[in-house]
C-alpha positions in Angstrom: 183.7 -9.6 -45.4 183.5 -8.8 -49.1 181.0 -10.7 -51.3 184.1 -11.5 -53.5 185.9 -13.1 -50.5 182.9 -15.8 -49.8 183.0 -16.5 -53.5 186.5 -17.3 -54.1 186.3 -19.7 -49.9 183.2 -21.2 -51.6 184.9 -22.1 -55.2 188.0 -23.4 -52.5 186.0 -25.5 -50.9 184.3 -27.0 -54.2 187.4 -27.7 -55.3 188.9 -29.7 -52.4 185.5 -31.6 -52.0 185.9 -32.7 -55.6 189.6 -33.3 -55.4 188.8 -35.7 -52.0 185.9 -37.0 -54.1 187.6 -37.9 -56.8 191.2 -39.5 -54.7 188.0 -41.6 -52.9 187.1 -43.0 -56.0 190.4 -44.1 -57.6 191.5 -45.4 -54.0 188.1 -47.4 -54.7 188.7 -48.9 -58.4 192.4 -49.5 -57.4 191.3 -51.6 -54.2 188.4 -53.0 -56.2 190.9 -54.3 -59.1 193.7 -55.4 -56.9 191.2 -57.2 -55.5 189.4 -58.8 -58.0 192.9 -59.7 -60.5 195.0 -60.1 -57.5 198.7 -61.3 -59.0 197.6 -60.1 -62.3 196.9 -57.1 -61.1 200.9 -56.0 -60.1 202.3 -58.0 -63.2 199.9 -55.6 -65.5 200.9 -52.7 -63.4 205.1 -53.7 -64.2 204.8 -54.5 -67.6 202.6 -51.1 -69.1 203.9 -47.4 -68.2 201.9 -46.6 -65.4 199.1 -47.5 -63.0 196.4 -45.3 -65.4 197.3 -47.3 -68.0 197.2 -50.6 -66.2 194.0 -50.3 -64.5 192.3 -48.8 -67.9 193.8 -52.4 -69.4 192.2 -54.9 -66.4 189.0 -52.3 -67.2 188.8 -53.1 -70.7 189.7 -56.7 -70.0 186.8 -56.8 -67.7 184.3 -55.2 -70.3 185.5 -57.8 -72.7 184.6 -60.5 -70.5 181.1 -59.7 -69.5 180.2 -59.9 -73.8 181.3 -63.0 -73.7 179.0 -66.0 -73.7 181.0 -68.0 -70.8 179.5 -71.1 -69.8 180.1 -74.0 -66.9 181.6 -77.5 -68.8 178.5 -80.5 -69.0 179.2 -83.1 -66.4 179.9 -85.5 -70.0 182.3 -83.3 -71.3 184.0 -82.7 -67.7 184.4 -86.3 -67.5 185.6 -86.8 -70.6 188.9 -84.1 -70.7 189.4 -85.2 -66.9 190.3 -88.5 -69.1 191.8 -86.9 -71.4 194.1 -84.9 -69.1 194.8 -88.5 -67.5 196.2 -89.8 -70.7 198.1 -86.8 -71.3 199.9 -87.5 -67.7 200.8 -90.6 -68.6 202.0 -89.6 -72.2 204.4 -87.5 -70.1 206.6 -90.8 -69.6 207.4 -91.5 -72.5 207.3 -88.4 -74.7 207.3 -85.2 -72.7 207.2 -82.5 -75.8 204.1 -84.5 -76.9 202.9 -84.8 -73.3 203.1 -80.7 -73.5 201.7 -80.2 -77.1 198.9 -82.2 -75.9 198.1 -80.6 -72.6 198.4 -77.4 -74.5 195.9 -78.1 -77.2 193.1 -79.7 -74.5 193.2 -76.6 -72.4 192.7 -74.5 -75.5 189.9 -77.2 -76.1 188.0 -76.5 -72.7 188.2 -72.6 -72.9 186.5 -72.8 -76.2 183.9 -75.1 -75.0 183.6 -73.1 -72.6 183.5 -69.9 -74.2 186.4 -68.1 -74.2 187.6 -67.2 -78.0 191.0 -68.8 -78.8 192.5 -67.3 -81.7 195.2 -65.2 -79.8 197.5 -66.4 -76.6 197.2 -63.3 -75.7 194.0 -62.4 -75.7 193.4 -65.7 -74.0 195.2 -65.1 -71.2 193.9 -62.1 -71.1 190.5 -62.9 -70.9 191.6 -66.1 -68.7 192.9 -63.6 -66.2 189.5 -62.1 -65.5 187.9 -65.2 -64.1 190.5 -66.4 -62.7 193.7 -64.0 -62.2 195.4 -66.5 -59.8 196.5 -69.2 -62.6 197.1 -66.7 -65.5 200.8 -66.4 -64.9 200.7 -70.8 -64.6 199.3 -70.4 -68.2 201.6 -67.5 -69.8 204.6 -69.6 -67.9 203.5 -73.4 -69.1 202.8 -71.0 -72.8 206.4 -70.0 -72.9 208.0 -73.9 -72.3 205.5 -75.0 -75.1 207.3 -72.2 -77.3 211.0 -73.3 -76.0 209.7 -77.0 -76.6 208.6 -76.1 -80.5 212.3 -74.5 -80.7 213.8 -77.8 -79.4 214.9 -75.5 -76.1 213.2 -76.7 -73.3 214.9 -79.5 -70.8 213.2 -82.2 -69.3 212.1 -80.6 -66.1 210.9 -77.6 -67.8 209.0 -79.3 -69.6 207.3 -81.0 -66.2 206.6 -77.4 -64.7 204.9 -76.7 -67.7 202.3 -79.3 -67.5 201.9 -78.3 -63.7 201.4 -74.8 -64.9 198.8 -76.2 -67.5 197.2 -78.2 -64.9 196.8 -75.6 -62.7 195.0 -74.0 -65.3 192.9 -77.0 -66.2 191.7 -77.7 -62.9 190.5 -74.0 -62.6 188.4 -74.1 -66.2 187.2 -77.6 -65.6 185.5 -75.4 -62.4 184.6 -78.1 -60.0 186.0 -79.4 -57.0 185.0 -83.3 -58.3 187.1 -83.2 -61.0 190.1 -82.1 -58.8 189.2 -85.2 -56.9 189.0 -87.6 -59.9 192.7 -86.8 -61.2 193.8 -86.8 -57.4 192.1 -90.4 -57.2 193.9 -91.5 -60.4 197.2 -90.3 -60.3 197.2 -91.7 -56.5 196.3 -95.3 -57.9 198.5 -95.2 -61.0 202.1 -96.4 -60.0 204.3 -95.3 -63.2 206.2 -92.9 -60.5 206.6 -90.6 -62.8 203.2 -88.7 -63.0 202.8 -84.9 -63.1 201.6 -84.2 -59.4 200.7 -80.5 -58.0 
């Protein structure tokens, strides 16, 4: 066979290793994203043009969060917006646009103890999503009430969901299993019948 022939099956050959290689790969970052973002990983994928585009976005998200400074809560300060979420529960009675304004503010509160920059919603739930991609969509959905609630637009019930969606998102930041147990000790005692339950 001519020398020109063995070049031209070798060249093939490079070029369907590196086409396998490279299919390997994305199959690899895809699973590796889904993964790690889970639901946020197919609502980025719906809402941008394509899944290049969304997986450079949960990238970049990614790269964002590992320069940022995040930190667990004190056992003090746990404690203390576990009472705080508590009185925001019970606020819920009696003024449930407050109740919501209030839970809003406190989570915004932990995540910048925490570490997460707040300037944005956004970019917080951006940046939320990363760490924990399974109560991102509680907090864009409990954000969007809050925004009806500011436009006098949100009922009653919607405005319960969104402090379910916010606790959701508390009880994730907060990051410890005790502080689940202490709201799930004091709602249980409290008998108002009317307290924001999971």
């Amino acid at each position: 066979m001519a020398t020109w022939v063995w070049i031209v099956i070798v060249v093939a050959v490079v070029i369907v290793i590196g086409v396998i290689v490279m299919s390997a790969s994305r199959t690899r970052r895809t699973r590796r994203l889904q993964e790690g973002f889970g639901p946020e990983y197919d609502r980025t994928v719906e809402t941008t043009s394509d899944r290049k585009t969304a997986e450079r976005e949960l990238e970049e998200r990614r790269e964002r969060r590992e320069a940022l400074d995040i930190r667990e809560l004190a056992p003090a300060a746990r404690e203390r917006y576990v009472s705080e979420w508590r009185d925001v529960q019970v606020r819920f009675v009696d003024d449930p646009g407050a109740a919501v304004r209030e839970a809003d503010t406190l989570v915004q509160r932990v995540m910048r103890e925490r570490g997460y920059p707040t300037d944005d919603f956004e970019q917080r739930a951006a940046d939320v999503s990363v760490d924990h991609p399974h109560v991102a969509d509680h907090y864009r959905a409990a954000h969007s009430v809050w925004s009806a609630n500011e436009r006098g637009e949100a009922s009653t019930e919607d405005l319960r969901q969104s402090l379910v969606h916010y606790r959701s998102l508390f009880d994730e930041l907060l990051g410890t299993a005790g502080a689940d147990d202490a709201l799930a000790r004091d709602t249980a005692s409290e008998d108002t019948g009317a307290e924001v339950r999971r």
